[in-house]
C-alpha positions in Angstrom: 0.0 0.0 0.0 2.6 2.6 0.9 4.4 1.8 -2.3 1.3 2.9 -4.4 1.1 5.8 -2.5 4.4 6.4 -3.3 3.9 5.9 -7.0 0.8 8.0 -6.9 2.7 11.0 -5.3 5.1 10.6 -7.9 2.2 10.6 -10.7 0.3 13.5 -9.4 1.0 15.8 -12.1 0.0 13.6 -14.7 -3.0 12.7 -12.8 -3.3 16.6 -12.5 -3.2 16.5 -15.7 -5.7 14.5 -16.5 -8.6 16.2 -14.6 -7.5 19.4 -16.5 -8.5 17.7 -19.5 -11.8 16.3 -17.9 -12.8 19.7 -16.8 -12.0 21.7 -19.6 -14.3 19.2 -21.4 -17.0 19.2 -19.0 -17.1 22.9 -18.8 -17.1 23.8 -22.5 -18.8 20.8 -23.4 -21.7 22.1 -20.5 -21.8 25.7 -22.2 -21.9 24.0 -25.7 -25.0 22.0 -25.0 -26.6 24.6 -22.7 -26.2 27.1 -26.1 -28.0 24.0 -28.5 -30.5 23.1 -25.8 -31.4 26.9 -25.5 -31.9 27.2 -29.5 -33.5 24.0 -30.4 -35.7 23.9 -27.7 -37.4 27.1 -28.3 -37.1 26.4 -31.8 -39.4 23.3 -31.3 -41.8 25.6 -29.2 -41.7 27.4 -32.2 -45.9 28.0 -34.3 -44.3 27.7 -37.1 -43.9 23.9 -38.8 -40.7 24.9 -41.0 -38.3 25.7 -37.6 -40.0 23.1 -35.1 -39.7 19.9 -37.8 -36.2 20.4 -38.7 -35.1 21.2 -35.3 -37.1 18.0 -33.9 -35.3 15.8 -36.6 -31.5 17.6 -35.0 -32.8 16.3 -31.5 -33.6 13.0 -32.7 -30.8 12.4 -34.8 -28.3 13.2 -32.3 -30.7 11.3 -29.0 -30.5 8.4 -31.1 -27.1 7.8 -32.4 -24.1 6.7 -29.7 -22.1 9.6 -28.8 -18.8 7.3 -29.2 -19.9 6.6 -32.8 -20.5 10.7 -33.4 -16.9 11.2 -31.7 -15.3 8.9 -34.1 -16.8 10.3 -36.9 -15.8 14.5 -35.9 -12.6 12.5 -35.5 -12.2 10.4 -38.6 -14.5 11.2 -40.9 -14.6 15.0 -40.9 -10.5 14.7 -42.0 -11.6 12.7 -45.1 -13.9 15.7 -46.3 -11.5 18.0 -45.8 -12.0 19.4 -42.5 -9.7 18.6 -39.6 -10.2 19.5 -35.8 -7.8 18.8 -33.2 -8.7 16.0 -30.6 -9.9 18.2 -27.9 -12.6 20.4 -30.7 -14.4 17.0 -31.4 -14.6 16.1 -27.9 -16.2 19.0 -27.4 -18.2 19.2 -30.2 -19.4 15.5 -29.6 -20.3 16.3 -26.0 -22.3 19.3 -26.9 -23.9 18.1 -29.6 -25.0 14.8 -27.7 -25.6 16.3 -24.3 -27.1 19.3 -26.4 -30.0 17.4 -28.0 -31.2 15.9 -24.9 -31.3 19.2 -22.5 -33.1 20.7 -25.6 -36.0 18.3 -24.9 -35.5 19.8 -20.9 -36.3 23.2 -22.4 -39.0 22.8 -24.7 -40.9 20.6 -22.0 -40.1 23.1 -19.1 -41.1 25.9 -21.2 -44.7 24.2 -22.1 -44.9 23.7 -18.2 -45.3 27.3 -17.7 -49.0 28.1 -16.4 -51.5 28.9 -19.1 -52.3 32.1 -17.1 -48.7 33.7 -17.3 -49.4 33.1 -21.5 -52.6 34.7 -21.2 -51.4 37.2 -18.8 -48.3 37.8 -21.3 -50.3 38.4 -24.3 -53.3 40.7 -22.2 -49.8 43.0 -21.5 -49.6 43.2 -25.6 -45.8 41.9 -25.3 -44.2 41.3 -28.4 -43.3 36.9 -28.6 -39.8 37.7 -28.5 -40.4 39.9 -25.0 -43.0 37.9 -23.8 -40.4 34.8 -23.9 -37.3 36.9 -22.4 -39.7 38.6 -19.6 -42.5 36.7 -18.7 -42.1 32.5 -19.6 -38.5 31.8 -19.9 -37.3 33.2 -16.0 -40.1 30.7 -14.5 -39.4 27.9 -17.4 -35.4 28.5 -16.2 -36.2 27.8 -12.8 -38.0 24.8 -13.8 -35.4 22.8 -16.0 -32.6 23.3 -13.8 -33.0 20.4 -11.6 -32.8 18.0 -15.0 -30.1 19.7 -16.9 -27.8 19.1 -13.5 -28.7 15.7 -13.8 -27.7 15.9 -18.0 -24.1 17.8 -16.8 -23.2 15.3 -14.4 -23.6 12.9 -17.1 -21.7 14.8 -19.9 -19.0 14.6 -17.1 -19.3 11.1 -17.3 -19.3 11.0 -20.7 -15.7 12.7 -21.5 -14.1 9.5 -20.8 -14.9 8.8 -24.4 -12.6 10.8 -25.1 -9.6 8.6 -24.6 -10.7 6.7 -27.4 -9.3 9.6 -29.8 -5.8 10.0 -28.1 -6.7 12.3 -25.5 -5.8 12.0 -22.0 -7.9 12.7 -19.3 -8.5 11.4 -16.2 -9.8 7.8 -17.5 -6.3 7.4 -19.5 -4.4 8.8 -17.1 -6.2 6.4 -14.3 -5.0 3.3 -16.7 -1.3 4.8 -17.1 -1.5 5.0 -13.0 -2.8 1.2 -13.0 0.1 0.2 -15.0 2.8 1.9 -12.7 1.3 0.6 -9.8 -0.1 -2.9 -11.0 -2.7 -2.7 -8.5 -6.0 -2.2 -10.6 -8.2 -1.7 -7.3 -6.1 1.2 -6.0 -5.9 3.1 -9.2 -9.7 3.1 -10.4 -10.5 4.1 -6.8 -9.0 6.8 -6.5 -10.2 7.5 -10.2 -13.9 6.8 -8.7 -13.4 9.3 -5.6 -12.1 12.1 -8.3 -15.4 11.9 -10.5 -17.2 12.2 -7.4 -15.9 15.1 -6.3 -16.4 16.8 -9.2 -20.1 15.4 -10.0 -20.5 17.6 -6.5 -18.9 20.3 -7.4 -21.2 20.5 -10.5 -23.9 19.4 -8.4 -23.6 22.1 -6.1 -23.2 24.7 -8.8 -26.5 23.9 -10.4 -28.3 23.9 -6.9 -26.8 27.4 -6.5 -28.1 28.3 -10.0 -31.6 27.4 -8.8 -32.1 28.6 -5.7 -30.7 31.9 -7.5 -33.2 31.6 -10.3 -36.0 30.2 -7.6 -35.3 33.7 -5.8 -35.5 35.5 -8.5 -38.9 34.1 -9.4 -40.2 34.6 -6.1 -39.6 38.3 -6.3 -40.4 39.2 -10.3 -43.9 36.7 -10.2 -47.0 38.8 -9.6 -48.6 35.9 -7.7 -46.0 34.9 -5.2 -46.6 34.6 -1.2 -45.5 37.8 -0.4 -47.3 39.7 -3.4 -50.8 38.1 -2.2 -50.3 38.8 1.2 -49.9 42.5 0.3 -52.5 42.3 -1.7 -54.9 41.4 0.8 -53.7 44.3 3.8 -53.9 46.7 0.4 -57.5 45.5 0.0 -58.3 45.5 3.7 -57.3 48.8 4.1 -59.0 50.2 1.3 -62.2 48.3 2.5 -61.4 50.4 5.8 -60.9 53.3 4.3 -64.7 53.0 2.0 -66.5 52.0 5.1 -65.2 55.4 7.2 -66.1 57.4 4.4 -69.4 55.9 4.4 -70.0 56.8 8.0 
């Protein structure tokens, strides 16, 4: 035991290395799919047949295709037609694109969540679509599809260790090269285990802090909250006061 420890001292910086790779992944894989998700999904909430079809048939394609079989085509089929992207561009692109299509199916179902009345109420306040989306249904559809695009994240974090498979190391490759040194296979994918843990919760604890902000938020813009209802009522009370001493 104290010799693996030794050995894993020793390899620190490659395992270091390694989760630099994983997270720049996750990270720019996460804004990647959070940018599709965002456009496709309120594409398919789109009236109009000619954006929401093609933009269901994107979502499909890529929810129904492996994401190791999209990799290794960014990675090896792309060069054949001329275009070439370095090993850490088509992981990215894979994970986005992947992760991408299934948050966009968080949005659109989050956004057709939103209460009937805040549409109704939307449209009474003559807002234009576009405003009515930025200022009345997106903030509460926000607050609403958090929860399940945590849940996609952690699993795009999961998912970069695909990326070994097109000579990039991250921590899943680096994990093996620390197996090898070390020969002891239970030692090295345990510590690999306890490093994907800690930063699912890391991730994990972001998104919860993106929620709470965005449930906060909510809580203070929505015309109908707790607070807005109780004052409300003392305004009406008071008024009621106010027409009964005037009647006496």
């Amino acid at each position: 035991m104290n010799d693996n420890v030794t050995t894993l001292l020793n390899f620190l910086p490659q395992v270091w290395e390694g989760v630099q790779t994983t997270i720049i992944l996750t990270v720019a894989g996460s804004i990647g799919a959070v940018i599709i998700a965002l456009i496709l999904g309120l594409t398919m909430t789109s009236p109009s047949a000619w954006l929401r079809v093609p933009a269901r048939i994107v979502v499909e394609f890529f929810r129904g295709t492996s994401l190791l079989v999209q990799l290794f085509w960014l990675f090896y089929v792309l060069p054949l037609l001329g275009v070439d992207f370095d090993p850490m561009a088509c992981g990215v692109a894979a994970l986005a694109l992947n992760y991408g299509a299934y948050s966009a199916e968080v949005v659109r179902s989050s956004i057709k969540t939103v209460a009937p009345g805040q549409w109704e109420a939307a449209i009474a306040l003559s807002l234009s679509p576009t405003r009515r989306m930025i200022r009345v249904i997106f903030p509460q559809a926000w607050a609403l599809m958090i929860p399940s695009l945590a849940t996609l994240l952690i699993q795009l974090l999961k998912g970069t260790a695909v990326v070994s498979f097109i000579t990039l190391s991250d921590l899943t490759d680096k994990t093996e090269q620390l197996r090898q040194a070390t020969g002891d296979t239970m030692f090295a994918y345990s510590i690999s285990l306890l490093i994907y843990f800690a930063l699912a919760w890391l991730l994990q604890e972001f998104m919860n802090f993106l929620e709470r902000r965005a449930t906060a938020a909510l809580g203070r813009k929505r015309p109908n909250s707790r607070t807005d209802r109780r004052e409300a009522r003392r305004t009406a009370r008071a008024d009621a006061a106010h027409t009964k001493a005037g009647d006496l």
